[in-house]
C-alpha positions as CSV (number, residue, x, y, z in Angstrom):
1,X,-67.8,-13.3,52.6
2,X,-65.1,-11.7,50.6
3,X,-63.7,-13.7,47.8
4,X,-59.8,-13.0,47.8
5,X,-57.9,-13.1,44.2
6,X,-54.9,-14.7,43.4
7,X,-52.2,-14.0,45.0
8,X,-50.3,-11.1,43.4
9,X,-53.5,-9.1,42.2
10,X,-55.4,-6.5,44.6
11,X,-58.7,-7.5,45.3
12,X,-61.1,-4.3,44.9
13,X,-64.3,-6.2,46.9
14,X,-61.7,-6.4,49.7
15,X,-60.4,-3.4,49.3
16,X,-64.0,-1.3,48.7
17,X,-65.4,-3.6,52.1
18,X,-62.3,-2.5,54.4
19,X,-62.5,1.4,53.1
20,X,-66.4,1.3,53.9
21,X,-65.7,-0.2,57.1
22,X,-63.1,2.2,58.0
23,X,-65.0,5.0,57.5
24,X,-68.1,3.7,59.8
25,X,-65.9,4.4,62.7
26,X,-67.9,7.5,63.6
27,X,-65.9,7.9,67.1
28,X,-62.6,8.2,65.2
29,X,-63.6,10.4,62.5
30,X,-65.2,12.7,64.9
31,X,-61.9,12.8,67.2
32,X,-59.3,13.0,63.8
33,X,-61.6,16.1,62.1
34,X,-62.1,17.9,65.5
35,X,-58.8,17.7,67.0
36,X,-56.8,19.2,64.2
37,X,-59.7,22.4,63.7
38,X,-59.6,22.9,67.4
39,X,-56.1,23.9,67.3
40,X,-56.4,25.8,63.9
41,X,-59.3,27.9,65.4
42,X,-57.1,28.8,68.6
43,X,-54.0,29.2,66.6
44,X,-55.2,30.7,63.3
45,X,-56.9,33.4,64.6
46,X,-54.4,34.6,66.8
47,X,-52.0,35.6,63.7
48,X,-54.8,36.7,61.6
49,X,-53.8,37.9,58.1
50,X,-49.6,38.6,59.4
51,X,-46.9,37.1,56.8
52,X,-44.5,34.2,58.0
53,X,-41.5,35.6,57.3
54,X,-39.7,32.1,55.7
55,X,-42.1,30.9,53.2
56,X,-43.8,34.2,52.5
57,X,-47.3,33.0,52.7
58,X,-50.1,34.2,55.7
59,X,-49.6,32.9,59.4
60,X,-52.8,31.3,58.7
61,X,-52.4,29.3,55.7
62,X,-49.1,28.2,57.1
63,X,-51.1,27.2,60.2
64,X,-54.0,25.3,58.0
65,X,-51.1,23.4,56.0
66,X,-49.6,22.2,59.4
67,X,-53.1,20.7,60.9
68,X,-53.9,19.2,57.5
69,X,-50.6,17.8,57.8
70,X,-51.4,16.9,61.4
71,X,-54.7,15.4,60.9
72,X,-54.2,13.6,58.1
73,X,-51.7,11.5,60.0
74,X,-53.6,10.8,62.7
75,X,-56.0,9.4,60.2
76,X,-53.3,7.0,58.8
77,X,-52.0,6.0,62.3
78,X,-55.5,5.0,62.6
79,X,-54.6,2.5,61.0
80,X,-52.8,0.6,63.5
81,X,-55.7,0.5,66.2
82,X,-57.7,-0.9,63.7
83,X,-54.4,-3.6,62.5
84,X,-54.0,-4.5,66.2
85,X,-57.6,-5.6,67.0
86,X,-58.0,-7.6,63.9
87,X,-54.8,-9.8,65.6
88,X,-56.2,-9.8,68.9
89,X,-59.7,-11.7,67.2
90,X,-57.6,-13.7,64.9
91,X,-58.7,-12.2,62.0
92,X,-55.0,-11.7,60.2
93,X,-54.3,-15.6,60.7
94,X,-57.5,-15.7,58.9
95,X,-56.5,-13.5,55.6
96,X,-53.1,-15.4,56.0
97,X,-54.6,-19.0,54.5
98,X,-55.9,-17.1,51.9
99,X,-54.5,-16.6,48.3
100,X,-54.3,-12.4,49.7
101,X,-50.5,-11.2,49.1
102,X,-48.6,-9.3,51.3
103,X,-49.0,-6.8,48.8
104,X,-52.3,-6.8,48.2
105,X,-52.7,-6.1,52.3
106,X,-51.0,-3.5,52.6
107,X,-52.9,-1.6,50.1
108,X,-56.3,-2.5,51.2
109,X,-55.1,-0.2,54.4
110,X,-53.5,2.5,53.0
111,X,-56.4,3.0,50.6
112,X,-58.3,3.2,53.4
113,X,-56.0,5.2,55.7
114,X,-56.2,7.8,52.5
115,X,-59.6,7.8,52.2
116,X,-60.3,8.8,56.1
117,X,-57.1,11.6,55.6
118,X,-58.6,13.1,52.6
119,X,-62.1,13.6,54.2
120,X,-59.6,15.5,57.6
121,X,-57.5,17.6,54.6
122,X,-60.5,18.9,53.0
123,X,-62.7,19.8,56.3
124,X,-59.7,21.6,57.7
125,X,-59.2,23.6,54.6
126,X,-62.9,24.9,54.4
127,X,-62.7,25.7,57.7
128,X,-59.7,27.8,57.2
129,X,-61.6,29.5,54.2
130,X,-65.0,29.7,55.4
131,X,-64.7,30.9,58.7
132,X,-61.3,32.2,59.3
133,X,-60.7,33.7,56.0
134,X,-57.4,31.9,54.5
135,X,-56.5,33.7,51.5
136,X,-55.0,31.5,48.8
137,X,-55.3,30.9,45.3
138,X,-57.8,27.8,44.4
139,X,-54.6,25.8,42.7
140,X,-52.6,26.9,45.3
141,X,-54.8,25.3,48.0
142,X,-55.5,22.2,45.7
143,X,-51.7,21.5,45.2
144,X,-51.0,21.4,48.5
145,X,-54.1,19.3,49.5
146,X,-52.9,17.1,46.8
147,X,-49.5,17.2,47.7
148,X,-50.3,16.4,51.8
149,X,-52.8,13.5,50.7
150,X,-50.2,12.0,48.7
151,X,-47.6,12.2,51.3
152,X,-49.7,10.0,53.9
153,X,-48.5,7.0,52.3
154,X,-45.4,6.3,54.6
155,X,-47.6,7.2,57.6
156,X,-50.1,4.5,56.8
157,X,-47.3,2.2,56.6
158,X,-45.3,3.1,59.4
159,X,-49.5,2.7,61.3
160,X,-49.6,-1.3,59.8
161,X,-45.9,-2.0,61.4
162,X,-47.1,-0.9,64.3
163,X,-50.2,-2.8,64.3
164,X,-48.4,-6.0,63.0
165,X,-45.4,-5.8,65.6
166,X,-47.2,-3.7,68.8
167,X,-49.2,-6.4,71.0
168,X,-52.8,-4.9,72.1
169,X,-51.5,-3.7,75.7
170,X,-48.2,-1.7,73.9
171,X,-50.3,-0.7,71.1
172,X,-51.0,2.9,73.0
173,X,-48.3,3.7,74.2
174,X,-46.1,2.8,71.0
175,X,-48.8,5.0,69.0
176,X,-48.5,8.0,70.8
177,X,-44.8,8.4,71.6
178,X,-44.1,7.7,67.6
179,X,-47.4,10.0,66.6
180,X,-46.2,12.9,69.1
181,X,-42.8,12.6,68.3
182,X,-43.5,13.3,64.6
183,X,-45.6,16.1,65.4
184,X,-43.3,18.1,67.1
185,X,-40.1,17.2,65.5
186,X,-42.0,17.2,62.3
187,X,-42.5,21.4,63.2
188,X,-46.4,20.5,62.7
189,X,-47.1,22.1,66.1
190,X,-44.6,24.8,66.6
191,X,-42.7,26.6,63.9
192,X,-39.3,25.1,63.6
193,X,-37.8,28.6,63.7
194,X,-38.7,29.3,67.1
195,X,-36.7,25.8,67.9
196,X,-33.5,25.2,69.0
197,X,-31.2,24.7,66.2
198,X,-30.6,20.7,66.9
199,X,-34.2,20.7,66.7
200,X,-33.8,21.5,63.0
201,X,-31.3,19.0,62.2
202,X,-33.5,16.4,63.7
203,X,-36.7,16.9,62.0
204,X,-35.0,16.4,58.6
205,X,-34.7,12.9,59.2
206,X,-38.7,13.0,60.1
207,X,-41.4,12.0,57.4
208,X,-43.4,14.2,59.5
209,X,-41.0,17.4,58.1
210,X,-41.8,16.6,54.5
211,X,-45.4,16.0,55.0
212,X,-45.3,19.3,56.3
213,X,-42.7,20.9,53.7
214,X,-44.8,19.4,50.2
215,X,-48.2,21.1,51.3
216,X,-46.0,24.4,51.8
217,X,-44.7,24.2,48.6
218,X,-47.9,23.2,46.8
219,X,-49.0,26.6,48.5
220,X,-46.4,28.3,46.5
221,X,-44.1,28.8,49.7
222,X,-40.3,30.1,49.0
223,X,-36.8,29.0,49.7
224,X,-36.9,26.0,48.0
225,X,-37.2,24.3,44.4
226,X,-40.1,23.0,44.3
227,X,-42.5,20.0,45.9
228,X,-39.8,17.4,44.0
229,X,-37.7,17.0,47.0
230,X,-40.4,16.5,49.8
231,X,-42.0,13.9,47.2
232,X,-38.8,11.8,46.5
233,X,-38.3,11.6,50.0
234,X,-41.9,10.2,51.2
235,X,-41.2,8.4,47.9
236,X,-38.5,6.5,49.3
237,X,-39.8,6.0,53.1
238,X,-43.0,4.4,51.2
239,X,-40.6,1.8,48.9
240,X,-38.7,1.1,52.1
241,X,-41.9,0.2,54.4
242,X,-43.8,-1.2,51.9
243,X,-40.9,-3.5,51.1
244,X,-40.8,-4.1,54.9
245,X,-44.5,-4.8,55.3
246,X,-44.8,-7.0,52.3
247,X,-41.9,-9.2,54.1
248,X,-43.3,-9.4,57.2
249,X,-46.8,-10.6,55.6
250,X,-44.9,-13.5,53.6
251,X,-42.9,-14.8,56.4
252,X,-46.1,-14.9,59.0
253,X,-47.8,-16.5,55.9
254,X,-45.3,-19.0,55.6
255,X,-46.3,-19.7,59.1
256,X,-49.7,-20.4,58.9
């Protein structure tokens, strides 16, 4: 049994127990590290070595940075699968009686959410290295892994709303229209060039965008001033969910 600390302080048994449990989901690794290489093998090698003409770097790193992005948050949506079936077994009212904050919660799963993304980030870059040939500068590539493993934070938050608002038969549905939407509006599947103008204008207001937009600039992309404006951004969806989540913890708390 896990021994929870006072409320207020992060519990690293807890913590170090959900992490190791996260990552014993062999199924949903498998699916999160092949689904994002897939679609860089098909759509990597059919630009090759050609330079995208708005951030100056190769088609294909351009095309690794967007499935990094992608996979990595489909490794912090993960999170909510896992979220909702601990409230369907009752497990949540459990944690609720205990001294664990809200805080402290929310944590525990985007530690773990990060954990699972990094492990997707990395395969997808050696992949784009060791078999299609990326060409990119060792701190380049590390910056933007860096950058993109940061920026997963609001997506493993916006995964836990879901999980503590979505009941079990919604939890689908809800996931993918919100996961999809990202991706595409996000420009993580098509180039937002090739979009219609609107399309632009939307994906601004998507966490998805910036995700995307940091690991570019970590590459050493061009056209902009730097990774500080993708990072405040995520920055601020994070203080804004996490403020949300911690609420929503308290008040079901209170509750129990």
């Amino acid at each position: 049994m896990t021994t929870v600390t006072p409320s207020g302080r992060l519990p690293l048994g807890y913590v170090y127990l959900e992490t190791k449990r996260q990552l014993r989901n062999v199924r949903a690794m498998v699916f999160t590290f092949a689904v994002p290489v897939v679609m860089l093998l098909v759509f990597g090698s059919a630009f090759g070595s050609v330079t995208d003409p708005t951030t100056h770097l190769q088609y294909l790193v351009v095309t690794t940075l967007q499935m990094a992005s992608y996979g990595a948050m489909m490794a912090a949506f993960s999170q909510a699968f896992a979220i909702v079936n601990e409230r369907s077994i009752g497990w949540n009212r459990q944690l609720r009686v205990t001294p664990l904050s809200g805080w402290a919660f929310m944590v525990s799963k985007v530690i773990a959410a990060m954990a699972f993304a990094a492990m997707s980030i990395v395969v997808t870059v050696v992949v784009a290295t060791v078999v299609l040939h990326a060409s990119l500068d060792p701190w380049h590539w590390l910056a933007a892994g860096f950058g993109i493993w940061c920026g997963v934070v609001p997506f493993a938050l916006i995964a836990i709303l879901i999980g503590q608002f979505a009941k079990p038969s919604f939890a689908q549905p809800v996931f993918m229209v919100v996961f999809m939407g990202m991706s595409i509006l996000g420009g993580l599947w098509v180039p937002l060039s090739v979009m219609p103008s609107w399309m632009g204008s939307v994906a601004h207001l998507m966490p998805s965008y910036w995700l995307n937009r940091i690991g570019q600039m970590g590459a050493g992309a061009t056209g902009s001033a730097g990774m500080t404006e993708p990072a405040l951004v995520l920055a601020g969806w994070a203080l804004v969910l996490g403020a949300v989540i911690a609420w929503r913890y308290r008040r079901d708390a209170a509750r129990a």
